[in-house]
N, C-alpha and C positions, 0 to 999 in steps of 0.2 A: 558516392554512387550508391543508389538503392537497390540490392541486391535480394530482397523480399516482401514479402507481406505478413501485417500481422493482421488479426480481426482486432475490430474495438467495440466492444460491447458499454457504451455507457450507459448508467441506472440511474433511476433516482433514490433517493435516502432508502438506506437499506439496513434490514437486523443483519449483525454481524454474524449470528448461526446460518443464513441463508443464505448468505453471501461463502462463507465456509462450504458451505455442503455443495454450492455450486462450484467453485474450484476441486475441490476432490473428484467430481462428475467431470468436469474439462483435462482433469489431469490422465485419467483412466479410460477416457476415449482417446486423447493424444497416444498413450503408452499403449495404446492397440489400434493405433492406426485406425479410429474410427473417425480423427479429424486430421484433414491435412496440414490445416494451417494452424501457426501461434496464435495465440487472443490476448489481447489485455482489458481487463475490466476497472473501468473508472467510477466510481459513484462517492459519497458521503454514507456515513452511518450514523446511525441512532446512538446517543450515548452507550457507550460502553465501554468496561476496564478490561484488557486480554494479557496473563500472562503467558509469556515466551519459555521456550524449552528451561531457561534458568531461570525463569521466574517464579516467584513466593510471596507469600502474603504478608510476609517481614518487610516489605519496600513499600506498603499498604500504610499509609500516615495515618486514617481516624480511623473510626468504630464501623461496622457493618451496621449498626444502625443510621449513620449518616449517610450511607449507599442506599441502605433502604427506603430511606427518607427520598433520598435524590430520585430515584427508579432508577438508579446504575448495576446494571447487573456484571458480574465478575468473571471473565468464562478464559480457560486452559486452554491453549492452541500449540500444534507444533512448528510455531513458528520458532525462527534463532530470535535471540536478544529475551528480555525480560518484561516486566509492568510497563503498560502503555496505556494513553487512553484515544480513545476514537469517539467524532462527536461533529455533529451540524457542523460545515465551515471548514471542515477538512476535507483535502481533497485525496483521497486513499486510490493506491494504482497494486492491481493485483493481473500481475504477468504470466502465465500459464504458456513457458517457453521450453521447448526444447534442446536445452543448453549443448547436447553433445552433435545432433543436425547443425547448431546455429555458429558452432566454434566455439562455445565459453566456456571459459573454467569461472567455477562460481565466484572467485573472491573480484573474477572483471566483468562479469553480470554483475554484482554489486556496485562496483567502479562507475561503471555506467549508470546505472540510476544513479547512482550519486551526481553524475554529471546532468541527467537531466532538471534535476533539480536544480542545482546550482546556475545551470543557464537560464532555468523559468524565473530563480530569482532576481538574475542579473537585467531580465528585461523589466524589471520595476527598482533599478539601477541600487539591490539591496547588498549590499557586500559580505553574503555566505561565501562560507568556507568549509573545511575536510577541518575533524580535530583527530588526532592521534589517540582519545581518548576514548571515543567512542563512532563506528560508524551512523554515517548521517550527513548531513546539515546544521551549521549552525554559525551562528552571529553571534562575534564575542563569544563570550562563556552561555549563552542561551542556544537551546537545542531549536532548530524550525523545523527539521524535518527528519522522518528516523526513516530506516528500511530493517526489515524483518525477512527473510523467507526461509522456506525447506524446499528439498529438491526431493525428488525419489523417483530412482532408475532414469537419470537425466534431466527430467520432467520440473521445471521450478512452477513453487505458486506459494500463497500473499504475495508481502511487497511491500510498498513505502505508503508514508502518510506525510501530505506537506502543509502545514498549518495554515491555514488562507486567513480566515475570519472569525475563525473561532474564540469560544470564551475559553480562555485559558484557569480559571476556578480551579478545576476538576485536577488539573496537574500538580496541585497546588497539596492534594489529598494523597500524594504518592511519591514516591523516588523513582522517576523519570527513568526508564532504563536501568532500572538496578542506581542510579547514580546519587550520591547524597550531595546535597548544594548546590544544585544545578538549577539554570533558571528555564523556561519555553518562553520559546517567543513565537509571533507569526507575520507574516507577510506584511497584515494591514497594523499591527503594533510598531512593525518599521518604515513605514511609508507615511504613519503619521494621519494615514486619509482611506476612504472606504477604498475597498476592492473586491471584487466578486469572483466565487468558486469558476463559476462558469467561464470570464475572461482570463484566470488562471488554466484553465483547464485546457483552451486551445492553443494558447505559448504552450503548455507540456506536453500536447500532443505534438507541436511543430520540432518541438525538441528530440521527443523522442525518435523521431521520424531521421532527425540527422544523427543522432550518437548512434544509432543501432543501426542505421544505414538501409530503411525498411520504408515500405509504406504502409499506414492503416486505412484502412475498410472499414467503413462503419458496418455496425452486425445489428440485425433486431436479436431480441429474446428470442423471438416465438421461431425464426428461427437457430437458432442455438440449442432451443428446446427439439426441432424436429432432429439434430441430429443425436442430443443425447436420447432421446426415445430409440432411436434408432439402434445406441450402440447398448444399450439396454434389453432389450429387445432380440440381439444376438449374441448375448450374455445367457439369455435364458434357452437360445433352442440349442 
């Protein structure tokens, strides 16, 4: 039974600083009731390396001239977990939920993305699983999907990243989650045959829709934008 609504803001390829700044803006209008409802925002990002509130440049495999080389820039978030990379082909879900309205305790907001995942993989009949090692997704010893977030005063934002089609290279330049020996893998590396962000993206929204027991709303920006203007704007009189 669906018992709410969240908004869904989908983007296209986006800098991971703007994508940033705009969760902190969603998080600060929810924690003053300048928005009624949850949002989830779905898009892909521009290469980029982020690490996590434990994360260090020790879990960082080559030179800072090979990132340079790449155009991979490196940027500190206060997300949970460690080094990650985000990149074309991934499909990244950043929830701006209010966990104490919604009933979560955070470690079963986690649980549940997890489960979304695991059913989006399930309908391209890929056999993820939970490892006790690290939260996520993953196949065999290969990680396909991670979740990251921070909460503050209720309020969560980032979120997960689920590998669809991406070049996997880049993970190759780092310790995956703090983790040493660890393989990534994605979607279309286990299915053997192409698959598209986009036909990923509507299984996870169907998914989502039944683990959290909610409906999504599609949202434009521009509106998004007139309410953080708004709650901006009564910030300042």
């Amino acid at each position: 039974m669906r018992t709410g609504t969240w908004r869904c803001l989908e983007l296209p390829a986006t800098n991971y600083t703007t994508s940033w700044e705009l969760q902190h803006r969603l998080a600060a209008a929810k924690k003053d009731g300048a928005m009624d409802t949850d949002i989830i925002i779905l898009l892909e990002h521009f290469p980029v390396f982020t690490l996590g509130r434990r994360g260090g440049r020790d879990n960082l495999t080559v030179s800072q001239e090979v990132l340079e080389n790449a155009g991979i820039p490196i940027i500190h978030a206060e997300r949970g977990g460690d080094i990650t990379y985000h990149g074309p082909g991934q499909l990244v879900g950043y929830p701006v939920v209010n966990l104490k309205t919604s009933k979560l305790k955070v470690v079963d907001f986690v649980t549940r993305l997890e489960d979304v995942m695991l059913r989006t993989a399930a309908d391209w009949n890929i056999p993820a699983e939970r490892n006790s090692l690290n939260r996520g997704i993953w196949v065999g010893n290969s990680k396909m999907g991670s979740i990251g977030i921070a909460v503050r005063r209720s309020i969560s934002f980032h979120g997960f990243a689920l590998n669809v089609n991406l070049s996997l290279e880049p993970f190759t330049w780092i310790n995956p989650c703090g983790l040493q020996g660890i393989g990534m893998t994605s979607m279309q590396q286990e299915i053997g045959g192409e698959i598209s962000v986009s036909q990923v993206r509507n299984s996870l929204k169907h998914h989502l829709e039944k683990v959290f027991g909610i409906s999504l709303i599609p949202t434009d920006l521009s509106d998004i934008q007139k309410i953080l203007e708004a709650h901006s704007a009564s910030e300042v009189t």
